[in-house]
mmJSON file of the N, C-alpha and C atoms, coordinates in Angstrom:
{"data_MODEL":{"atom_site":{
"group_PDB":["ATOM","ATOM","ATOM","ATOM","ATOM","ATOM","ATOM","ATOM","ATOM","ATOM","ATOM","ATOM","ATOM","ATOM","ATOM","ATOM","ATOM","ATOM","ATOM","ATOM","ATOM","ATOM","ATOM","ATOM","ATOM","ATOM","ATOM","ATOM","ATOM","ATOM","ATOM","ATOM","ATOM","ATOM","ATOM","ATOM","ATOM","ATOM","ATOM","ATOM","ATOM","ATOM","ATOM","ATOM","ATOM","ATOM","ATOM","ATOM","ATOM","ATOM","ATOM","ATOM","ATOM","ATOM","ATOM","ATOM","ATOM","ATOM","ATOM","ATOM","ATOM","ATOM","ATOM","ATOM","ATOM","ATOM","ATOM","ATOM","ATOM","ATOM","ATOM","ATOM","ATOM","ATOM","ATOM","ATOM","ATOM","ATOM","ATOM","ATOM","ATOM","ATOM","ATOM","ATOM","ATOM","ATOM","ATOM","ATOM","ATOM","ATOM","ATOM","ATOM","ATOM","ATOM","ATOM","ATOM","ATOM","ATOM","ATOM","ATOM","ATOM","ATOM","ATOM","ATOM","ATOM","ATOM","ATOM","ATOM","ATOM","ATOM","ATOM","ATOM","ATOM","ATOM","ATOM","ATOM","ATOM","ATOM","ATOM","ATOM","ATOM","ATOM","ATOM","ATOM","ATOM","ATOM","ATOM","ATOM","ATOM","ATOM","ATOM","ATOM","ATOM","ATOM","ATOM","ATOM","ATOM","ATOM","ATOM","ATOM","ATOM","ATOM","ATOM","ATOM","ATOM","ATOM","ATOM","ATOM","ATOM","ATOM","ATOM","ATOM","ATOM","ATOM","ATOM","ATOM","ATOM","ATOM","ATOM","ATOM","ATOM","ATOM","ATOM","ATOM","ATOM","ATOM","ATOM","ATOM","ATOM","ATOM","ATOM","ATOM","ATOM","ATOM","ATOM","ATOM","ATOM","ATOM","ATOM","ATOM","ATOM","ATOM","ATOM","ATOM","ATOM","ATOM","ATOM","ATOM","ATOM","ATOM","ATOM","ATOM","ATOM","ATOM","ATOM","ATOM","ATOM","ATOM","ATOM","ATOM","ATOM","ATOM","ATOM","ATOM","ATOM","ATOM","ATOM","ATOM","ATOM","ATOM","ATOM","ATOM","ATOM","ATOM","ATOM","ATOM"],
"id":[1,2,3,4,5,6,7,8,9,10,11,12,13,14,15,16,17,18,19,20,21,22,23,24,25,26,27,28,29,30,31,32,33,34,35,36,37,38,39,40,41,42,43,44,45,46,47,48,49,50,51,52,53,54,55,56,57,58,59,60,61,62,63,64,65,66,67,68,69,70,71,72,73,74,75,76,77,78,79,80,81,82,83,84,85,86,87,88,89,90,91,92,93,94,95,96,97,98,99,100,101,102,103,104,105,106,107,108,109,110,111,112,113,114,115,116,117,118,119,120,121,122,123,124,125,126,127,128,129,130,131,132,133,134,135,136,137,138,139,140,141,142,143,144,145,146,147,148,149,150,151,152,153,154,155,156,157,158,159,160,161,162,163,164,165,166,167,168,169,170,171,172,173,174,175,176,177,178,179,180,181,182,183,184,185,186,187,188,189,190,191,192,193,194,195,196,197,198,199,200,201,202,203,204,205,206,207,208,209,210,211,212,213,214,215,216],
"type_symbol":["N","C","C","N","C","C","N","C","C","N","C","C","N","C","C","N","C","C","N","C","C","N","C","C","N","C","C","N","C","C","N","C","C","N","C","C","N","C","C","N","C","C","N","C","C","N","C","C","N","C","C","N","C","C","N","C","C","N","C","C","N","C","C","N","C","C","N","C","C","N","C","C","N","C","C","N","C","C","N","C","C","N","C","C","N","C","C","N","C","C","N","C","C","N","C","C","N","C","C","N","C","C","N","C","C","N","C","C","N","C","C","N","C","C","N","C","C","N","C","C","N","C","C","N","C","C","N","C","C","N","C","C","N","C","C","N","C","C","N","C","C","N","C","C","N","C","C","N","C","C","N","C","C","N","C","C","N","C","C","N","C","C","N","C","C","N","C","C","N","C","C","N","C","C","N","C","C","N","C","C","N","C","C","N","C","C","N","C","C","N","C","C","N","C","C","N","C","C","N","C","C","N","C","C","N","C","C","N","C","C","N","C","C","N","C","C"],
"label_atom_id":["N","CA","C","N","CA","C","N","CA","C","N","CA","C","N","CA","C","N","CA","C","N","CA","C","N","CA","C","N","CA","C","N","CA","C","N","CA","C","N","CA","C","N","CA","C","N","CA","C","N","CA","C","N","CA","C","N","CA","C","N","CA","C","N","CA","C","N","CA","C","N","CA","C","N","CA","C","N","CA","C","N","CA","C","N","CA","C","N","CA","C","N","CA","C","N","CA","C","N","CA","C","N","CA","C","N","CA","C","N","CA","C","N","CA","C","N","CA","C","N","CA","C","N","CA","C","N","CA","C","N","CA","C","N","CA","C","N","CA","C","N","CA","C","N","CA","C","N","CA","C","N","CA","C","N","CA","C","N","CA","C","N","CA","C","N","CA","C","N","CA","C","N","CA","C","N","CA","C","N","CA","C","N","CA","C","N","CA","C","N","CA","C","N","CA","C","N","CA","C","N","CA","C","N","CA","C","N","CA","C","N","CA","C","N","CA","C","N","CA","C","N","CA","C","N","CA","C","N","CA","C","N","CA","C","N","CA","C","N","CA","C","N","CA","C","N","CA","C","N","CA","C"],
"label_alt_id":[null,null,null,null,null,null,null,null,null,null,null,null,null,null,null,null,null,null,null,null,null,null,null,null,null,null,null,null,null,null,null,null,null,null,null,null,null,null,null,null,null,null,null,null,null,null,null,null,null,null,null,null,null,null,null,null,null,null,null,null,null,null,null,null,null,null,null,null,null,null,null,null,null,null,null,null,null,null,null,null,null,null,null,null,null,null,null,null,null,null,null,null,null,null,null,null,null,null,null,null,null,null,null,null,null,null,null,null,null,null,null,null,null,null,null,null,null,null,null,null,null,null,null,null,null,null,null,null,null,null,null,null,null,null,null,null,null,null,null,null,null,null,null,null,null,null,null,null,null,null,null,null,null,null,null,null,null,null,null,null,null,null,null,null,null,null,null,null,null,null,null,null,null,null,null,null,null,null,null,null,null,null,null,null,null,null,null,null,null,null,null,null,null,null,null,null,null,null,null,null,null,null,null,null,null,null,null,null,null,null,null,null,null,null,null,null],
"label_comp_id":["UNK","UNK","UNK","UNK","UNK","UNK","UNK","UNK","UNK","UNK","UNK","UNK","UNK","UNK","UNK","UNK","UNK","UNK","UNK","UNK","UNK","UNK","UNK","UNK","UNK","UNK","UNK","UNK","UNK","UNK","UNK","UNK","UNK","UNK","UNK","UNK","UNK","UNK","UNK","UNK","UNK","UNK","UNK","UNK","UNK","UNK","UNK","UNK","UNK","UNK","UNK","UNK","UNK","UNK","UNK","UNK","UNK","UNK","UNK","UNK","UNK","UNK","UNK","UNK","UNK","UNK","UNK","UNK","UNK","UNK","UNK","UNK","UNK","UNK","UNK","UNK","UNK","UNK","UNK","UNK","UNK","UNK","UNK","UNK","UNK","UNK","UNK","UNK","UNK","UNK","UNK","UNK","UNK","UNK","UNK","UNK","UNK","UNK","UNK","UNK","UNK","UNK","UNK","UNK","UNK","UNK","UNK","UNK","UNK","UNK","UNK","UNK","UNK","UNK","UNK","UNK","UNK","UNK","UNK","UNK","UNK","UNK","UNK","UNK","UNK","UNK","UNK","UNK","UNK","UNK","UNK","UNK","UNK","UNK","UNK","UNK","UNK","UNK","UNK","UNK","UNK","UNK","UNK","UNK","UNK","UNK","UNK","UNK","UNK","UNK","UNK","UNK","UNK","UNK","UNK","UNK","UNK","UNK","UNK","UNK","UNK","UNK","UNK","UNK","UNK","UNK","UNK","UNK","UNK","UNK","UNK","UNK","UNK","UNK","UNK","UNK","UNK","UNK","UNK","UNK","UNK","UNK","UNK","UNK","UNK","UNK","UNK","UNK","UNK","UNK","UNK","UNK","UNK","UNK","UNK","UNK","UNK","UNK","UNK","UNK","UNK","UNK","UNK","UNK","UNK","UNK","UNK","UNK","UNK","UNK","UNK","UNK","UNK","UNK","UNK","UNK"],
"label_asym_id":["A","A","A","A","A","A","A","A","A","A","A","A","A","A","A","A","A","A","A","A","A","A","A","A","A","A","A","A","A","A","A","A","A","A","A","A","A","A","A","A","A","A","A","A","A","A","A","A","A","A","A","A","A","A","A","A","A","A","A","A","A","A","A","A","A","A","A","A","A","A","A","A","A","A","A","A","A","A","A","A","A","A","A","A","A","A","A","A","A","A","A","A","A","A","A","A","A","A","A","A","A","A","A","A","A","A","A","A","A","A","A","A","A","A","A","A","A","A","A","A","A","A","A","A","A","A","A","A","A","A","A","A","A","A","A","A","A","A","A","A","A","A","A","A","A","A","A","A","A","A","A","A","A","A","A","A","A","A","A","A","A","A","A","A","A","A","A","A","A","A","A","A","A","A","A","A","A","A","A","A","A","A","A","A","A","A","A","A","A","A","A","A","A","A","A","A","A","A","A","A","A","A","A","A","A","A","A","A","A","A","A","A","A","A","A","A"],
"label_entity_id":["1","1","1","1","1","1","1","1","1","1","1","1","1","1","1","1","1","1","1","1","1","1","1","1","1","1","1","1","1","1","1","1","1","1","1","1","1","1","1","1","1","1","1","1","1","1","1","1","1","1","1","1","1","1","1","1","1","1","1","1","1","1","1","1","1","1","1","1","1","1","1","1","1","1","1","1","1","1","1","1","1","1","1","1","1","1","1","1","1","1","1","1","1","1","1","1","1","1","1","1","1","1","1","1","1","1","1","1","1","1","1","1","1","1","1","1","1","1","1","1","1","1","1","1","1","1","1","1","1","1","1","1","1","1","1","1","1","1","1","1","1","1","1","1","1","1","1","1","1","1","1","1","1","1","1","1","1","1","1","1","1","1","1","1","1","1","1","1","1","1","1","1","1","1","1","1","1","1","1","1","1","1","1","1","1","1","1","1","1","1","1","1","1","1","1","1","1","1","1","1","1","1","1","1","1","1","1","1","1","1","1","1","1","1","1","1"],
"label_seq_id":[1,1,1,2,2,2,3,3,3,4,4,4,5,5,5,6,6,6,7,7,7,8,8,8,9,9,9,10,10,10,11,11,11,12,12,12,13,13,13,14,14,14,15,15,15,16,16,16,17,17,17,18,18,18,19,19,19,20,20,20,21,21,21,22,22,22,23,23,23,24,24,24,25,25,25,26,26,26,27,27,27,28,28,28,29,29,29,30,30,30,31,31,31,32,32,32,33,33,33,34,34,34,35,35,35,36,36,36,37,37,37,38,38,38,39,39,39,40,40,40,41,41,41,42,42,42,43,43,43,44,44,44,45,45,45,46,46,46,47,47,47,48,48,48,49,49,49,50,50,50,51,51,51,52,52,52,53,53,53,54,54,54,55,55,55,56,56,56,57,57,57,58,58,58,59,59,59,60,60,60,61,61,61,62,62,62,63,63,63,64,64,64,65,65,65,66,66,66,67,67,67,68,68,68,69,69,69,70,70,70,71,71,71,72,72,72],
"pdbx_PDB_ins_code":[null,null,null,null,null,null,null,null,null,null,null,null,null,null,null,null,null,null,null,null,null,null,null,null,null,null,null,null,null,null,null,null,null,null,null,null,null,null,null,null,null,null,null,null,null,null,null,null,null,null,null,null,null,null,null,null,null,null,null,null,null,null,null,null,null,null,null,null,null,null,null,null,null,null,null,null,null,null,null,null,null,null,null,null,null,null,null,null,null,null,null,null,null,null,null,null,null,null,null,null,null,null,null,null,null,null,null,null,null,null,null,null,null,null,null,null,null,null,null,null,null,null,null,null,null,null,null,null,null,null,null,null,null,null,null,null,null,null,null,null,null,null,null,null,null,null,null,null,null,null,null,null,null,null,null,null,null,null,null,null,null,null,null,null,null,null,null,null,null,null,null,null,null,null,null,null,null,null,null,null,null,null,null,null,null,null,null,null,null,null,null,null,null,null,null,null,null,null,null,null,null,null,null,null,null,null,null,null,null,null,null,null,null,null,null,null],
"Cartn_x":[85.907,86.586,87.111,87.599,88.229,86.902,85.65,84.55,84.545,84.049,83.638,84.95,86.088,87.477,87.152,87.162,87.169,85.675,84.638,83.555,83.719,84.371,84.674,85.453,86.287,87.74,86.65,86.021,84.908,84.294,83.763,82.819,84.064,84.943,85.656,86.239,86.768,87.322,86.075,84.937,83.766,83.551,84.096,83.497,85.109,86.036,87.093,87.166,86.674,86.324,85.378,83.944,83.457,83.724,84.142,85.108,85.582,86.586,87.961,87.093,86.005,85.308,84.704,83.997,83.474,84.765,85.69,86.804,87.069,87.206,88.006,86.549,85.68,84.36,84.419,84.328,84.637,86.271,87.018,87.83,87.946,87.53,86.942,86.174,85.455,84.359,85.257,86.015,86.69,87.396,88.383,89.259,88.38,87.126,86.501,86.063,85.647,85.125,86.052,87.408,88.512,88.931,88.8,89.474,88.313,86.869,85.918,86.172,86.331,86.49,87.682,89.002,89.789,89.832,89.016,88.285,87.391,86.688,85.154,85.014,85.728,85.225,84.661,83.796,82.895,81.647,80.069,78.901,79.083,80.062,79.518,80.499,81.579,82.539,81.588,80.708,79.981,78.665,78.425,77.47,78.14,79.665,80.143,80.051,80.801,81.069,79.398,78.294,77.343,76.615,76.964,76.458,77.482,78.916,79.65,79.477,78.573,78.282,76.658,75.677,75.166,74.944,75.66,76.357,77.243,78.07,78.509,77.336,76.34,75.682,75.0,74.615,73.929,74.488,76.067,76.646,77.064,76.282,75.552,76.986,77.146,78.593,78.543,79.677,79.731,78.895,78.332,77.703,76.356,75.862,74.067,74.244,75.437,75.424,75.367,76.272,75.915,74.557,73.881,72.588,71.47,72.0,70.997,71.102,72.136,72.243,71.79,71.969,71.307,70.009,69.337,68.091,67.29,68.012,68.009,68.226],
"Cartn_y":[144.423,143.286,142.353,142.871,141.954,141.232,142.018,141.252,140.21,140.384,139.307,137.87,138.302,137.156,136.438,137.344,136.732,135.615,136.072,134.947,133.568,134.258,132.913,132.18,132.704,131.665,130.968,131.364,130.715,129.619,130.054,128.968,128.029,127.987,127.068,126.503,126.814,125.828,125.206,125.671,124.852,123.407,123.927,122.601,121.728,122.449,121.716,120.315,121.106,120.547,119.079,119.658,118.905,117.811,117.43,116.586,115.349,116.094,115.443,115.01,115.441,114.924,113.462,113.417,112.651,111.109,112.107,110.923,110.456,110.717,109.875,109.147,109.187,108.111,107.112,107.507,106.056,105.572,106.179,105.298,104.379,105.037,104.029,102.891,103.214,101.873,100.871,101.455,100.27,100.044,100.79,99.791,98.62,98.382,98.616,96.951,97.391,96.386,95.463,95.982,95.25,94.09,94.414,93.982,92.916,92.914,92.183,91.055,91.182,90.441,89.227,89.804,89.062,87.98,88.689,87.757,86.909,87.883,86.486,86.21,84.919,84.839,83.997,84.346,83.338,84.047,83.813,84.235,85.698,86.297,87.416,88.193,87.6,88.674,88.634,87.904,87.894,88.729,89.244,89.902,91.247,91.823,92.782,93.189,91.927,92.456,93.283,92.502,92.949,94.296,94.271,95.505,96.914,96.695,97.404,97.596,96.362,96.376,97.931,97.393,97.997,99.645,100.3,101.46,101.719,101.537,101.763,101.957,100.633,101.657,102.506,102.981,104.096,105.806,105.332,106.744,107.135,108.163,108.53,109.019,107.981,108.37,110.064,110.007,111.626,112.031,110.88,111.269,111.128,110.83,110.706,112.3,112.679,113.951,115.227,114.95,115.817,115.782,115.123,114.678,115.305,114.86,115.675,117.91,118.008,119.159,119.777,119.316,119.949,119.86,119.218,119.176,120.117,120.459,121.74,122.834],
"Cartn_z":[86.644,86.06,87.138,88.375,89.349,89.814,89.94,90.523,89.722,88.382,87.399,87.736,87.363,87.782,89.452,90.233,91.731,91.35,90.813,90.682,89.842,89.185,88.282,88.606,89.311,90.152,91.449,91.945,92.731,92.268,91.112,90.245,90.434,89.706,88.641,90.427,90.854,92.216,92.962,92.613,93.411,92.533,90.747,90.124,90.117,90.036,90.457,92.088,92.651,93.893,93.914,93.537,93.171,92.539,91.6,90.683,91.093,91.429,92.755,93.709,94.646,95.176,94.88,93.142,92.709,92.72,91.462,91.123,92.497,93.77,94.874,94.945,95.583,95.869,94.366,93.732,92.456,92.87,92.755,93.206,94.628,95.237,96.64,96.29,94.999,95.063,94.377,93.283,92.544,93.797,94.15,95.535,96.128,96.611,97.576,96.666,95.938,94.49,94.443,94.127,93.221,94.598,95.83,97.277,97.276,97.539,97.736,96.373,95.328,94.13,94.414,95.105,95.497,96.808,97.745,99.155,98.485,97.822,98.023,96.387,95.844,94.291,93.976,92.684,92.338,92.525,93.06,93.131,93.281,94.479,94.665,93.585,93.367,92.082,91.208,90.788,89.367,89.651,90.995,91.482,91.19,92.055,91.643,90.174,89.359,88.188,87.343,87.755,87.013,87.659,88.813,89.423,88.714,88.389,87.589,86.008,85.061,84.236,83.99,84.958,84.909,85.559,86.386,86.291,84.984,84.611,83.454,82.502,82.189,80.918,81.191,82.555,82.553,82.552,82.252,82.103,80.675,80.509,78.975,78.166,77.08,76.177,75.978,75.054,74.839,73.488,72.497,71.962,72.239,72.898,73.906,74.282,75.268,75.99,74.597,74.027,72.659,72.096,71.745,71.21,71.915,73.521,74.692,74.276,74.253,74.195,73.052,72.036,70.773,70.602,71.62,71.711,72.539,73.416,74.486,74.135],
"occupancy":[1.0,1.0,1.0,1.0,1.0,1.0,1.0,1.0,1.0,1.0,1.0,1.0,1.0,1.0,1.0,1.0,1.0,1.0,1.0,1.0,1.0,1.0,1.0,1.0,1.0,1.0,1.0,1.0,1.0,1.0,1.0,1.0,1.0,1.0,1.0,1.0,1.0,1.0,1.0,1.0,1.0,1.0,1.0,1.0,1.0,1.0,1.0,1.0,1.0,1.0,1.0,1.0,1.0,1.0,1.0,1.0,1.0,1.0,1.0,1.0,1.0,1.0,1.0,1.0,1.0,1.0,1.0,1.0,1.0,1.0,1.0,1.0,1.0,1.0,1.0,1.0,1.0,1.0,1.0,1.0,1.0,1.0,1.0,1.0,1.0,1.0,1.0,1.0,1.0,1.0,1.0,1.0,1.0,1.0,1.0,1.0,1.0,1.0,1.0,1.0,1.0,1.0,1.0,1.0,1.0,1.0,1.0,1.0,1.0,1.0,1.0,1.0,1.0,1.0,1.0,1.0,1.0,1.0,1.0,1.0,1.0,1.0,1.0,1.0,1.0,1.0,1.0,1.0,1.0,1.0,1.0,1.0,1.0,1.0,1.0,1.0,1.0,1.0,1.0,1.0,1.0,1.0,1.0,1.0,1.0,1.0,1.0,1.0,1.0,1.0,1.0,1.0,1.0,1.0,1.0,1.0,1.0,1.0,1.0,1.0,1.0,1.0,1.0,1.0,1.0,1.0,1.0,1.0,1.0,1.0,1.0,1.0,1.0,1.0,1.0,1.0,1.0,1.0,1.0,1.0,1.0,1.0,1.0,1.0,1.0,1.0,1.0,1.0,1.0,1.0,1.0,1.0,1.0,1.0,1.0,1.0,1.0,1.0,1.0,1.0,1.0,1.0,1.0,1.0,1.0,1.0,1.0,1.0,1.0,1.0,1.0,1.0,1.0,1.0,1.0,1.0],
"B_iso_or_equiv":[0.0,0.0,0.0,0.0,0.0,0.0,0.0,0.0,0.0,0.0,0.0,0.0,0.0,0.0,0.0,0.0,0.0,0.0,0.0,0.0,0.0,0.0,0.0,0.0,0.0,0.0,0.0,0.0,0.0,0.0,0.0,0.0,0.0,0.0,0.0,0.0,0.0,0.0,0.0,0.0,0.0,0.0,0.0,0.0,0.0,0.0,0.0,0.0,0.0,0.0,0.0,0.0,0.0,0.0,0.0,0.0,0.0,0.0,0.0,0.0,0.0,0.0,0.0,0.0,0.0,0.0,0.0,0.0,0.0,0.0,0.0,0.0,0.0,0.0,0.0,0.0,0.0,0.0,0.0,0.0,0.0,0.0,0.0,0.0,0.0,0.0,0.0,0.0,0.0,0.0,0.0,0.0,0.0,0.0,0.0,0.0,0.0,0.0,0.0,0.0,0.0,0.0,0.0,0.0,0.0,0.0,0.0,0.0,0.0,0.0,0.0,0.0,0.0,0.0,0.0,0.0,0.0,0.0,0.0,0.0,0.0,0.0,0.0,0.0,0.0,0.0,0.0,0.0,0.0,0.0,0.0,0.0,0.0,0.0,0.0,0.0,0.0,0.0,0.0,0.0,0.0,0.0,0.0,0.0,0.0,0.0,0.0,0.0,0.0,0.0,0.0,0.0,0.0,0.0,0.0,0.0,0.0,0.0,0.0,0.0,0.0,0.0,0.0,0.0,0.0,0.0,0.0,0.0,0.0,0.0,0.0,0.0,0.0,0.0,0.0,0.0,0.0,0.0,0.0,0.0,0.0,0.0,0.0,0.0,0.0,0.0,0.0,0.0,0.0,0.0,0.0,0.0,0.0,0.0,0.0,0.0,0.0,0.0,0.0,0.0,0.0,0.0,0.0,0.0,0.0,0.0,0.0,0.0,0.0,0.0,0.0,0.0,0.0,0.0,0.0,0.0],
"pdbx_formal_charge":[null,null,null,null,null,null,null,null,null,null,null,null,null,null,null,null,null,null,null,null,null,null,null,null,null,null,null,null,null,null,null,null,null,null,null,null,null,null,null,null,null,null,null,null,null,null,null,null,null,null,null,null,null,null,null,null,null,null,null,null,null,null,null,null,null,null,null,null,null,null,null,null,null,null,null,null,null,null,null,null,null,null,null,null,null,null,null,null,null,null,null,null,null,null,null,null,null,null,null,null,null,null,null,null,null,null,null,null,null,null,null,null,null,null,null,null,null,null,null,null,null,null,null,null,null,null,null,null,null,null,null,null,null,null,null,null,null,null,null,null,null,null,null,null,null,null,null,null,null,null,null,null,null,null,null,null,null,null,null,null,null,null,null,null,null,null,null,null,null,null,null,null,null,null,null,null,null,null,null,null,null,null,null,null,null,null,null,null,null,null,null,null,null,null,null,null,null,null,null,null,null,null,null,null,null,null,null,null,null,null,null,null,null,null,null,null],
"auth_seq_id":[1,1,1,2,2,2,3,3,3,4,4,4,5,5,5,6,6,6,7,7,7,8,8,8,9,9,9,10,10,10,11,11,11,12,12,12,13,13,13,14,14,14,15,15,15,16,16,16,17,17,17,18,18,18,19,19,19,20,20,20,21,21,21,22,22,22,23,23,23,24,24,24,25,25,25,26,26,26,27,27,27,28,28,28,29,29,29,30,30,30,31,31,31,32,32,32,33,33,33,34,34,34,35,35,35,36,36,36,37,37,37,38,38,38,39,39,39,40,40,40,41,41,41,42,42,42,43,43,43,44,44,44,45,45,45,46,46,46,47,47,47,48,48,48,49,49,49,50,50,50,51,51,51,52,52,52,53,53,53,54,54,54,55,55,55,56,56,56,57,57,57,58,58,58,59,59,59,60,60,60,61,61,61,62,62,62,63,63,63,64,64,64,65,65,65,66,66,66,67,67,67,68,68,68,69,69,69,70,70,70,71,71,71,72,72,72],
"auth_comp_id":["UNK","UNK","UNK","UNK","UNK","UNK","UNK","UNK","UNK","UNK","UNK","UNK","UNK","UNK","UNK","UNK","UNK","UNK","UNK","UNK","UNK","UNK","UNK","UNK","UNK","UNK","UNK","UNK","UNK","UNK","UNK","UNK","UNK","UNK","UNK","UNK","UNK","UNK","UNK","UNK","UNK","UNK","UNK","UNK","UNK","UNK","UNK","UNK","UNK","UNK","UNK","UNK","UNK","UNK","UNK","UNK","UNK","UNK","UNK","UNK","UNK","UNK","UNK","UNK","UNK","UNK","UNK","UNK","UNK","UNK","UNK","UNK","UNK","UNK","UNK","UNK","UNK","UNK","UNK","UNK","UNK","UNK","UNK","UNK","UNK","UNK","UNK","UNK","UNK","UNK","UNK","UNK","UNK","UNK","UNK","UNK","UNK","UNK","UNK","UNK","UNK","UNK","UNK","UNK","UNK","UNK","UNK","UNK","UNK","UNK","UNK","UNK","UNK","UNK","UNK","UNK","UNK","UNK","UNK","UNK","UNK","UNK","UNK","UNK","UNK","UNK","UNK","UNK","UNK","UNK","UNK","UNK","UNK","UNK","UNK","UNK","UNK","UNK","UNK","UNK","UNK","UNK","UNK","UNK","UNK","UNK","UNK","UNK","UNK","UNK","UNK","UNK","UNK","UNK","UNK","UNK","UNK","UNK","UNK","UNK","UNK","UNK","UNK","UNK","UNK","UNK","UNK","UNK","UNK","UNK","UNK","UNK","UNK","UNK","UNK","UNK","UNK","UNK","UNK","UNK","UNK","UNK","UNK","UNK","UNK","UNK","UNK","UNK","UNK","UNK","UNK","UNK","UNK","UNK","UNK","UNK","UNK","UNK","UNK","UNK","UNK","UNK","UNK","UNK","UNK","UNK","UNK","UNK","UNK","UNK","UNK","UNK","UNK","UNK","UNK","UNK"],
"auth_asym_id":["A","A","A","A","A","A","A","A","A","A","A","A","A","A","A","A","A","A","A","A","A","A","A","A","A","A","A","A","A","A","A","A","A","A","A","A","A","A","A","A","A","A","A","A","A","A","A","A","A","A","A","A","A","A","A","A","A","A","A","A","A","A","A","A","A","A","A","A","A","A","A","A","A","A","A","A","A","A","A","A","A","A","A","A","A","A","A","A","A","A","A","A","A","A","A","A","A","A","A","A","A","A","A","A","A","A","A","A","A","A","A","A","A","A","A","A","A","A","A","A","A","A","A","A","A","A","A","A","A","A","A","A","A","A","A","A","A","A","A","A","A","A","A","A","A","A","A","A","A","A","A","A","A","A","A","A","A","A","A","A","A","A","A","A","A","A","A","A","A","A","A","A","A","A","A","A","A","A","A","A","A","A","A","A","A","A","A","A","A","A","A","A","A","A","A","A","A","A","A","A","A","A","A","A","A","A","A","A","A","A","A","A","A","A","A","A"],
"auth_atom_id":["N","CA","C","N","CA","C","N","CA","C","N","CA","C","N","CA","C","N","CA","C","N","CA","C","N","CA","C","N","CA","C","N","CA","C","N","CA","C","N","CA","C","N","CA","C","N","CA","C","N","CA","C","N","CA","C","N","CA","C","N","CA","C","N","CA","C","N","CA","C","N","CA","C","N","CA","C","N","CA","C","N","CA","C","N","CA","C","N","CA","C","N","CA","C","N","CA","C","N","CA","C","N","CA","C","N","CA","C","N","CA","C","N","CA","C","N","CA","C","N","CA","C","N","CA","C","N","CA","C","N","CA","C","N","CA","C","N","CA","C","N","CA","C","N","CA","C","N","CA","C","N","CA","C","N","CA","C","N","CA","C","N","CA","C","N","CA","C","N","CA","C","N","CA","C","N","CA","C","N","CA","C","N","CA","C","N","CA","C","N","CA","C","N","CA","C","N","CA","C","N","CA","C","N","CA","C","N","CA","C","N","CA","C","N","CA","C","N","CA","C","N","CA","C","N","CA","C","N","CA","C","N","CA","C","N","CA","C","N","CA","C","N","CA","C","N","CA","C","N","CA","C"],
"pdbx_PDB_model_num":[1,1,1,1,1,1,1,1,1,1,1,1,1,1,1,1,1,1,1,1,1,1,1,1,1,1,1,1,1,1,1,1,1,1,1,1,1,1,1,1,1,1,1,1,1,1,1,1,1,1,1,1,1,1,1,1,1,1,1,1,1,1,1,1,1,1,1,1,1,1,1,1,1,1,1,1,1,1,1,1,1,1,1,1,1,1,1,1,1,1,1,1,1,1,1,1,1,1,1,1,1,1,1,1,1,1,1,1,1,1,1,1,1,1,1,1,1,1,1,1,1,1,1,1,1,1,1,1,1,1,1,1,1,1,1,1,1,1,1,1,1,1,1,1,1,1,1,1,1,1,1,1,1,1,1,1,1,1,1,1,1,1,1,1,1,1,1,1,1,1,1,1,1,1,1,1,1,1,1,1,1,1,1,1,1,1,1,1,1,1,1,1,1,1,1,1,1,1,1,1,1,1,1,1,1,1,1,1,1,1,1,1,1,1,1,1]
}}}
């Protein structure tokens, strides 16, 4: 039983990790985004904004991800 727990506390802090990994690099980009939007506006904010439009739709709602899975 301690084996099975010690693995799973492994798993779960690797995807914990991971994560937090992810959330800080998106938040870097919005920083990163939101700062360039305020220097340079006009052509290239409307460049940002659509380059943010299109990331966004490619991250699959929660009912696409449901849909995906019941199909699997």
């Amino acid at each position: 039983m301690k084996g099975y727990l010690n693995a799973h506390n492994v798993v779960a802090a690797s995807v914990i990790q991971k994560t937090a990994s992810y959330i800080n690099n998106v938040l870097e980009d919005v920083y990163i985004e939101s700062f360039m939007c305020q220097k340079y506006p006009g052509s290239i904010q409307n460049g940002i904004q659509r380059n943010a439009a299109l990331i966004i739709h490619h991250i699959p709602t929660q009912e696409a991800r449901k849909a995906k899975r019941a199909m699997d």
